[in-house]
N, C-alpha and C positions, 0 to 999 in steps of 0.2 A: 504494500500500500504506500504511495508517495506520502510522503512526509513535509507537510505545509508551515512554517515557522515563524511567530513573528519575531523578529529583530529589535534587541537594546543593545545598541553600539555606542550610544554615549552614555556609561553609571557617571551619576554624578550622589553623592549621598551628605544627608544636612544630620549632623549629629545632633544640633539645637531642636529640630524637628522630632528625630530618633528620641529624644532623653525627655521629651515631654510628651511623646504618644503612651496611652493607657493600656490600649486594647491589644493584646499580644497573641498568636500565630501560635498553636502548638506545634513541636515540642520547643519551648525555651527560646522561642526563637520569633523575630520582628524585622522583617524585611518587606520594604516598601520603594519600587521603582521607581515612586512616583512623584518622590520628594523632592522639593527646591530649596534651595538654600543660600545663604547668606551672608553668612561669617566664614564656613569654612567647607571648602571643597573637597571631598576623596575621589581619586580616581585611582585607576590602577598605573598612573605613574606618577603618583602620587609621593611616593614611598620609596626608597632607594631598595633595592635585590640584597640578602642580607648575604654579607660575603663570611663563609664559615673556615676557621682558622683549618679544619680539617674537613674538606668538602665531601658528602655524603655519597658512599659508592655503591653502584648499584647490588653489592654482595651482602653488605655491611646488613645486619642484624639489631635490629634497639629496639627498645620499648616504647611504644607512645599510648597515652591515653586518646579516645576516641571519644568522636561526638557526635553520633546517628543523627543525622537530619534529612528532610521531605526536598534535598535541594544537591546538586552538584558544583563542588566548591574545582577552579578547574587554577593552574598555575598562574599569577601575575594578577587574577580575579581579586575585586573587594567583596569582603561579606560580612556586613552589620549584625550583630548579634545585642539580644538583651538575657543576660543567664539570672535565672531565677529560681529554678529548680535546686533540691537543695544539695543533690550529689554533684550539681555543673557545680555549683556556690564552692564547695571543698574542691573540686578539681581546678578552679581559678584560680583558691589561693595556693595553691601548690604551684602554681603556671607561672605568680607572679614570682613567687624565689627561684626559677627554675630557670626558662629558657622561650619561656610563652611561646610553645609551639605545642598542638596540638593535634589530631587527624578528622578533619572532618570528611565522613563517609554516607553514602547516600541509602538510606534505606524507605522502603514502602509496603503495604498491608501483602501488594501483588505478590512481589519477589522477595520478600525480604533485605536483610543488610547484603549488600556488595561486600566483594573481596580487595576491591581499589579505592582508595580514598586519594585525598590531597592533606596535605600538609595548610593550618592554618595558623600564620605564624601573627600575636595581638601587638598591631601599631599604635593601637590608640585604646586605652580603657577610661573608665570612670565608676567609682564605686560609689554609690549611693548607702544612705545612713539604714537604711533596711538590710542591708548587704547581698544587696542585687546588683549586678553586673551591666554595664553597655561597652561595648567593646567594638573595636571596628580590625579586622582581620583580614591579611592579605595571604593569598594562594601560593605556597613555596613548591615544593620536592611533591611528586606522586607518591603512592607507596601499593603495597599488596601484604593484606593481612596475612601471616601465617600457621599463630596460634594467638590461641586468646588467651592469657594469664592473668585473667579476675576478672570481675564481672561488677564486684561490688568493692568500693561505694559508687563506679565507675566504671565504663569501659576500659580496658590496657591489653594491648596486644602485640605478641612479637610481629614486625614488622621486617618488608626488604623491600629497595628503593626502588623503583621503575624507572627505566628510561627509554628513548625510544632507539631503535636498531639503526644500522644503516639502511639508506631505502637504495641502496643500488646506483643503476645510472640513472634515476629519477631528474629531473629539471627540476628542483625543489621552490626558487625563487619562482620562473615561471609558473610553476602551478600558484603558488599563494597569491603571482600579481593577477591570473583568472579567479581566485575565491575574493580579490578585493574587488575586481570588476562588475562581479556578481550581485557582492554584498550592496556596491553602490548603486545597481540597477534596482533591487527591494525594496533602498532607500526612497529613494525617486519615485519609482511608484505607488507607495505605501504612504508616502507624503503628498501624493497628487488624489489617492481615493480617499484621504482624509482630510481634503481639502487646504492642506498648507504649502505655504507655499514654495516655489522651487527654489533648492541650495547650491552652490556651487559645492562641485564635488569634495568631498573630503580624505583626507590623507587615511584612511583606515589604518594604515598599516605602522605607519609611523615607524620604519627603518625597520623594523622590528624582524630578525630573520625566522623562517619559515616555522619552524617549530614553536615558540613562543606564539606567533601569529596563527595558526592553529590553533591554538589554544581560548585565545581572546575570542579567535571567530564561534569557536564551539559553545563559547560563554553567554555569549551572543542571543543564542535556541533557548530561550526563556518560555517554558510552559509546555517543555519538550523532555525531562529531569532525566527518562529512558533512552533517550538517543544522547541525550548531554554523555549520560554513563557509558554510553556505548564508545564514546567519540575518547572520554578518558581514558580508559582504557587499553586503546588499541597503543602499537608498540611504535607503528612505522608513520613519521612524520606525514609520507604521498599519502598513505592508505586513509591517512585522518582527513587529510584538504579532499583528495577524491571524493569522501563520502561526504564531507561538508556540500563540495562543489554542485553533488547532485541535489542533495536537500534544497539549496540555494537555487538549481535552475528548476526544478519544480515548482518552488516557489514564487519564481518571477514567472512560473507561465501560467499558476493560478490568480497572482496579480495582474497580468495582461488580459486575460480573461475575461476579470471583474474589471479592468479599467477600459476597456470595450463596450463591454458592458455599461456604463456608466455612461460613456458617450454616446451611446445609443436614447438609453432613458436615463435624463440626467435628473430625474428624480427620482430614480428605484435609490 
């Protein structure tokens, strides 16, 4: 079955906004697209790449504690968090003496918890006098769970690092400058059936080489958390933009469709 997507290429998130919304998202968790802001901008370069005195190898074994959520945290991604539960509450402050890295991994009623998660490392906290949590967290390392080592008061599971293979004699750059052609064509049309008006094209890519840029585009498939999973997963850089690439011209041919459409009966 084609796969139809809508597209959020620009996160921008208002913590002012976050630290004063009430009504919270189970499990532990408040994320909202939708917000504007103010005083202070997060993006995803936002935030400097956290350079690690001993860089994590794809062999390398370590413990991380886990944070099950209805959501796909992918590399380089921001993820606003409010912890309030009381076993996230004990694993925070463990986070804050520690190394504030964490795994957030994607689970649901359908399939249960994945075996791939991402790495959420906290850039930004705020502890409130109740001792609940708002946190703003950026997307480091993949990982692949390999055993679980407690369960309680928390998730902790042995972990190994994922990374992706070589793709062979792939044209890696030209593929990723087709998934940004794409992306901008969805743009375009997805702002012309919602009546706003035309942009000059955007730099999606922003220098960003092919692998990271995979990554952002995958981010991207918001209200998609099964293909996001699918798309983390995979090992080879091509095989990730390929599947984007198709998702993407699906997409623009169901946007063509309905923007046809619309020109036809510009009142449907």
């Amino acid at each position: 079955m084609a796969q139809f997507l809508p597209l959020n290429p620009t996160k921008t998130l208002s913590l002012n906004n976050f630290i004063t919304t009430t009504k919270l998202s189970p499990p532990s968790l408040l994320r909202n697209r939708h917000w504007r802001q103010k005083t202070l901008r997060c993006s995803a370069s936002s935030f400097p790449e956290k350079h690690h005195t001993n860089p994590p190898k794809s062999g390398d074994v370590i413990e991380l504690p886990l944070f099950p959520l209805p959501l796909v945290l992918f590399p380089g991604a921001i993820l606003p968090l409010q912890i309030f539960e009381f076993r996230y509450r004990i694993m925070m402050h463990t986070l804050l003496q520690t190394d504030l890295r964490f795994g957030v991994i994607y689970t649901d009623s359908a399939t249960g918890t994945a075996d791939v998660g991402c790495v959420g490392e906290v850039v930004k906290h705020e502890r409130l006098v109740d001792d609940r949590f708002f946190l703003i967290c950026k997307g480091q390392e993949r990982f692949r769970v390999r055993d679980m080592v407690r369960t309680k008061p928390y998730l902790v599971a042995e972990v190994t690092w994922l990374e992706d293979r070589p793709s062979g004699d792939e044209d890696l750059n030209a593929l990723a400058n087709e998934v940004e052609n794409h992306m901008k064509d969805v743009i375009r049309l997805s702002n012309r059936l919602s009546g706003k008006p035309d942009k000059e094209s955007q730099d999606l890519r922003r220098n960003q080489f092919p692998t990271p840029f995979s990554f952002f585009v995958g981010s991207t498939f918001e209200g998609a958390p099964r293909e996001q999973q699918a798309l983390l997963e995979l090992e080879d850089t091509a095989v990730r933009l390929k599947r984007e690439k198709e998702t993407l011209r699906n997409t623009l041919n169901y946007l063509s469709a309905a923007t046809a459409v619309k020109d036809v009966f510009p009142s449907t």
